[in-house]
MARLUM-90772 format. One line per field, with one value per residue: residue in one letter; residue number from 1; x, y, z of N, C-alpha, C, O in turn. Coordinates in steps of 0.2 Angstrom, whole numbers. Layout:
code	c(A/...)
pos	c(NUM/...)
nu	c(X/...)
nv	c(Y/...)
nw	c(Z/...)
cau	c(X/...)
cav	c(Y/...)
caw	c(Z/...)
cu	c(X/...)
cv	c(Y/...)
cw	c(Z/...)
ou	c(X/...)
ov	c(Y/...)
ow	c(Z/...)
//
This chain:
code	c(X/X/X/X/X/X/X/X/X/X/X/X/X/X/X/X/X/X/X/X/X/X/X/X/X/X/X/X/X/X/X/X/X/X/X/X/X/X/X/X/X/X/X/X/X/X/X/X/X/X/X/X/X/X/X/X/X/X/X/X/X/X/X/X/X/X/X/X/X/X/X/X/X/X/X/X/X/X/X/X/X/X/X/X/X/X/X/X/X/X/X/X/X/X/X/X/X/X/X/X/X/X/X/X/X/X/X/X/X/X/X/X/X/X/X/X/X/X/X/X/X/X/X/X/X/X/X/X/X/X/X/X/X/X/X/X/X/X/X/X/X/X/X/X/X/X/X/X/X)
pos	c(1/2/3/4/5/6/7/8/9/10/11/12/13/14/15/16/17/18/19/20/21/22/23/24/25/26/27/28/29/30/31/32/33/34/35/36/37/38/39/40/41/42/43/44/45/46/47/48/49/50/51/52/53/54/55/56/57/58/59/60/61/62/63/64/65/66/67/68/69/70/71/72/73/74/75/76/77/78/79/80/81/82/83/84/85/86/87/88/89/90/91/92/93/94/95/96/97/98/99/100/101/102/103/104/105/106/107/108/109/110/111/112/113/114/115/116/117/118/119/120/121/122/123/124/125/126/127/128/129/130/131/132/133/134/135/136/137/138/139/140/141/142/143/144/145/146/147/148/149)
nu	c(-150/-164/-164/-159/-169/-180/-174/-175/-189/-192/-186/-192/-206/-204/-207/-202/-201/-209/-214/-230/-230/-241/-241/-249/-259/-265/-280/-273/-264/-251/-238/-241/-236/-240/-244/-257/-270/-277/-285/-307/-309/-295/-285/-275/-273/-268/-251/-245/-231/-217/-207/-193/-184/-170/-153/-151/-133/-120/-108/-95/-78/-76/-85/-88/-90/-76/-66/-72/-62/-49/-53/-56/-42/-38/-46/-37/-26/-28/-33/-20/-11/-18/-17/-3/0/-6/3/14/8/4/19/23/18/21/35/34/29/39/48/39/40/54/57/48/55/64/60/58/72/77/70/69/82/93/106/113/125/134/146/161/168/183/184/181/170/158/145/132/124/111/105/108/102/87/85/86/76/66/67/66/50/44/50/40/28/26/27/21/5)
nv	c(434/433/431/444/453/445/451/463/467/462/470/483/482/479/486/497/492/497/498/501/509/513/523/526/532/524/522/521/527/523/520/515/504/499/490/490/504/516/511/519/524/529/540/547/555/545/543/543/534/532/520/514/501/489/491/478/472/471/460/457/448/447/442/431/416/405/390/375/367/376/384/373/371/382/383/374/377/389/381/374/383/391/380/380/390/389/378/386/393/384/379/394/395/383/387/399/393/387/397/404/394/396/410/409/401/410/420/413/409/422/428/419/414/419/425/426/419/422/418/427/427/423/411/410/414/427/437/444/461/470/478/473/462/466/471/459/452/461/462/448/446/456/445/435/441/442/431/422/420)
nw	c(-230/-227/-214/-209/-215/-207/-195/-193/-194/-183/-173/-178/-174/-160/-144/-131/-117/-103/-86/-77/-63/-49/-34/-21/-6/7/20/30/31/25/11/-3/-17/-34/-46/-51/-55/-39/-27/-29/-16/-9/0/-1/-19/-33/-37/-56/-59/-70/-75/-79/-90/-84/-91/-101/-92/-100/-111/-106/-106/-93/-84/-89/-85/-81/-87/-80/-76/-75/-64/-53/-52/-48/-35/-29/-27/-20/-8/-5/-2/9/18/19/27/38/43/43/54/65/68/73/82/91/92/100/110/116/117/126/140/143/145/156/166/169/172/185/189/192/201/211/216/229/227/210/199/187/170/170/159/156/164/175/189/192/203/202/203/213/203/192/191/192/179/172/177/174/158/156/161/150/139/144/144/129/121/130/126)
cau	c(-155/-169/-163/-158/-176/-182/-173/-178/-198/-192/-183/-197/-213/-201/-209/-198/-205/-209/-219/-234/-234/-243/-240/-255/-257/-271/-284/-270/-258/-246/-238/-242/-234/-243/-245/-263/-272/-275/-297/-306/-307/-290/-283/-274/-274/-262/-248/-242/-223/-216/-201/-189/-182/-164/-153/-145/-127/-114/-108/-87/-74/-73/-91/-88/-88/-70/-66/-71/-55/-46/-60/-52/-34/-36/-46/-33/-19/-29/-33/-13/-7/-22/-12/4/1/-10/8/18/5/7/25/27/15/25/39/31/28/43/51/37/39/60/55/44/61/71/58/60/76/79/66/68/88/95/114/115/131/136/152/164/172/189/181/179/161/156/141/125/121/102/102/106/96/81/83/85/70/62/66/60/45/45/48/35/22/27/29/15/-1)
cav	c(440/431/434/451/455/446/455/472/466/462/477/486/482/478/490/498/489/500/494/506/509/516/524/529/534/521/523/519/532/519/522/508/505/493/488/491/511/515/512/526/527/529/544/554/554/541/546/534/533/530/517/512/496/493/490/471/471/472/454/456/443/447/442/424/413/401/383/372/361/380/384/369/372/389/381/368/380/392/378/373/391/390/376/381/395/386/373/391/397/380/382/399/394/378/390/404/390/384/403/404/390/399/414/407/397/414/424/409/408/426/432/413/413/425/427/425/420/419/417/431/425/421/403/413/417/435/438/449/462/468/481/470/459/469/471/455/452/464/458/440/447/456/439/431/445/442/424/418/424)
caw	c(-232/-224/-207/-210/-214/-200/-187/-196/-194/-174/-171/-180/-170/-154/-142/-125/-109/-97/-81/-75/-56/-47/-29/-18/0/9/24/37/31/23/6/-7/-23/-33/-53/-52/-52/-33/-28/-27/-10/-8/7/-7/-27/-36/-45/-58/-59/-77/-72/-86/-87/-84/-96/-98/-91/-107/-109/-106/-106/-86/-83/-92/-79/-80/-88/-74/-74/-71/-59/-49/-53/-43/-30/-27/-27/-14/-2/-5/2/15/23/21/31/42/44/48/60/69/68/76/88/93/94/106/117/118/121/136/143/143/148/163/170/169/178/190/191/193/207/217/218/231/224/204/197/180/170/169/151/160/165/183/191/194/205/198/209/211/197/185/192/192/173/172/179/168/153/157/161/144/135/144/141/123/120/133/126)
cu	c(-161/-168/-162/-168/-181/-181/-173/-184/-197/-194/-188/-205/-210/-204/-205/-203/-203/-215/-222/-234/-236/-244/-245/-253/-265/-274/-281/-265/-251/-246/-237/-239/-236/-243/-253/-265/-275/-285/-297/-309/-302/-287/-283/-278/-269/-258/-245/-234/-222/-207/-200/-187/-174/-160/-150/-138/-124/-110/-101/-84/-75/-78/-91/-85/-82/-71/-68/-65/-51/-48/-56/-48/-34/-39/-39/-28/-20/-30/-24/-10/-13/-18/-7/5/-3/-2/11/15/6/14/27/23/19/34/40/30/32/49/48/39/50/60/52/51/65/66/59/68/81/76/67/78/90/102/113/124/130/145/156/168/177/191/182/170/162/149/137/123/113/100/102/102/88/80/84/78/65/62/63/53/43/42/40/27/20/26/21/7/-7)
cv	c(439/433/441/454/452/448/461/472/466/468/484/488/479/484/492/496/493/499/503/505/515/518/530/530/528/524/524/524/529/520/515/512/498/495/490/499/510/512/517/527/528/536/549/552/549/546/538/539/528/527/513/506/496/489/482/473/468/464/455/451/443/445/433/421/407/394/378/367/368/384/379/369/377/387/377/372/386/389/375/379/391/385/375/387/393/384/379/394/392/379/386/398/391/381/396/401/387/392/406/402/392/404/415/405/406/417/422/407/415/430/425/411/419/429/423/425/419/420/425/432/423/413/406/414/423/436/445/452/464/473/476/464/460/469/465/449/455/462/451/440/449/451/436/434/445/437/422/420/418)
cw	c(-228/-216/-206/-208/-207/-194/-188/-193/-186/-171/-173/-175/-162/-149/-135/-119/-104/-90/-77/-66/-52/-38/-25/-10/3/19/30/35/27/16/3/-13/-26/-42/-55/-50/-44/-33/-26/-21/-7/-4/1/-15/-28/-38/-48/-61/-66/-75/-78/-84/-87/-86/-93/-96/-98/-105/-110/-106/-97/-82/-85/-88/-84/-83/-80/-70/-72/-67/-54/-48/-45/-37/-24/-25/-17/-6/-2/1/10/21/23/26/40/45/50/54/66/72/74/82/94/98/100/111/119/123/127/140/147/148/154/168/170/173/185/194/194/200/213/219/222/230/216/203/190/177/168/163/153/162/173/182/194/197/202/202/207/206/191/184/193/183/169/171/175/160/151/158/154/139/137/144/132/121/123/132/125)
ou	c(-164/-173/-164/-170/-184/-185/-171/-186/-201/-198/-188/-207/-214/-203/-205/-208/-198/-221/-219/-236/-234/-248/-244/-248/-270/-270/-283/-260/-246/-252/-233/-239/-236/-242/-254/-263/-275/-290/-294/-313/-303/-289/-286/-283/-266/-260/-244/-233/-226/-202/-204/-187/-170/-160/-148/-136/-125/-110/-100/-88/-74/-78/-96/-79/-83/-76/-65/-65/-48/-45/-53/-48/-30/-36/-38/-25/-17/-29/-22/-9/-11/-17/-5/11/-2/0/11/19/8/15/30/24/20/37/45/29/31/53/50/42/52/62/53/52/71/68/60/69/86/80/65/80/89/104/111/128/126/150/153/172/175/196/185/166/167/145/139/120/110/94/98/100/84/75/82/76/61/57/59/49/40/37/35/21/14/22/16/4/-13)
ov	c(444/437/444/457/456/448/465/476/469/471/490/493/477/489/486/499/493/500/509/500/521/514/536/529/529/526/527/524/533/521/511/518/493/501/493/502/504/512/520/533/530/540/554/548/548/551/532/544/524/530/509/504/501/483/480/478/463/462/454/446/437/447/430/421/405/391/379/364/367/389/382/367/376/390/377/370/387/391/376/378/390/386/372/388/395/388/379/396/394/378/384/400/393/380/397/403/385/393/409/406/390/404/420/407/405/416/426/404/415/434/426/408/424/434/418/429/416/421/428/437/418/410/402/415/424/434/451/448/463/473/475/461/455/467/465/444/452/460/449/434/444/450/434/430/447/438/420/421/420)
ow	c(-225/-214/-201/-203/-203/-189/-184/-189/-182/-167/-170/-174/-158/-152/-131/-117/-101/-91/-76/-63/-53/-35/-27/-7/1/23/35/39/26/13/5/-14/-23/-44/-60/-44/-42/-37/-22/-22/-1/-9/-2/-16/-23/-40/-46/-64/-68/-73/-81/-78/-89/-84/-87/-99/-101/-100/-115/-106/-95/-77/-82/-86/-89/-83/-74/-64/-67/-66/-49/-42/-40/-32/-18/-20/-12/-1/4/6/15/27/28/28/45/48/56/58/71/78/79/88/100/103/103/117/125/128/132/144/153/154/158/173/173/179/190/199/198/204/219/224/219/232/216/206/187/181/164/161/154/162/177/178/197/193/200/206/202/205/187/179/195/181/163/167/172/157/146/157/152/136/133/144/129/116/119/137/124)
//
């Protein structure tokens, strides 16, 4: 009951805080905004600005900062996936260098050979002639446009 009544007598003579400002024009043309009336020398008149205040933010469960052991958890968990991806990006990297480094041998092997053979399935050789060694050609460039970055 005690407390009752005195947060009645609070809430009773609690009075709403509103800050007086006051926004003038001074000598040089520049617009002030100041707590204090303008002086009266001042270019124009004041006005005074009636500025409310604003209210507190509502206290949510979502606003409640975290246990700090699961605060940590989740750190540990995002630098985890941070370096597993980091792992894979090493990875595909390692493997793009190695499809370069493929790709460069073919372009070389295809624009530096004057007759290409290959196998004709039968366990005979069939000679390549220059169309499909032009696309050949293109393709490996292709790859090593793709690959060699």
């Amino acid at each position: 009951m005690k407390n009752f009544v005195f947060t009645g007598l609070i809430l009773l003579f609690s009075v709403t805080a509103s800050a007086q400002v006051y926004k003038w024009v001074d000598e040089h043309g520049k617009t002030q905004y100041t707590d204090l009336p303008p002086p009266p020398g001042a270019a124009r008149d004041g006005q005074r600005l009636n500025i409310k205040p604003v209210p507190a933010p509502a206290n949510n469960e979502a606003s409640k900062s975290k246990n700090p052991a699961d605060e940590r958890l989740e750190f540990n968990k995002r630098q985890e996936q941070r370096k597993e991806e980091e792992t894979k990006q090493l990875a595909k990297a390692e493997e793009n260098k190695k499809k370069c480094i493929d790709a460069q041998g073919q372009v070389r092997l295809y624009t530096d050979s004057p007759r290409l053979t290959v196998p004709d399935g039968s366990g005979g050789i069939a000679y390549v002639d220059d169309d499909v060694r032009q696309k050949k050609i293109a393709e490996a460039n292709k790859a090593v446009a793709a690959f060699c970055k």
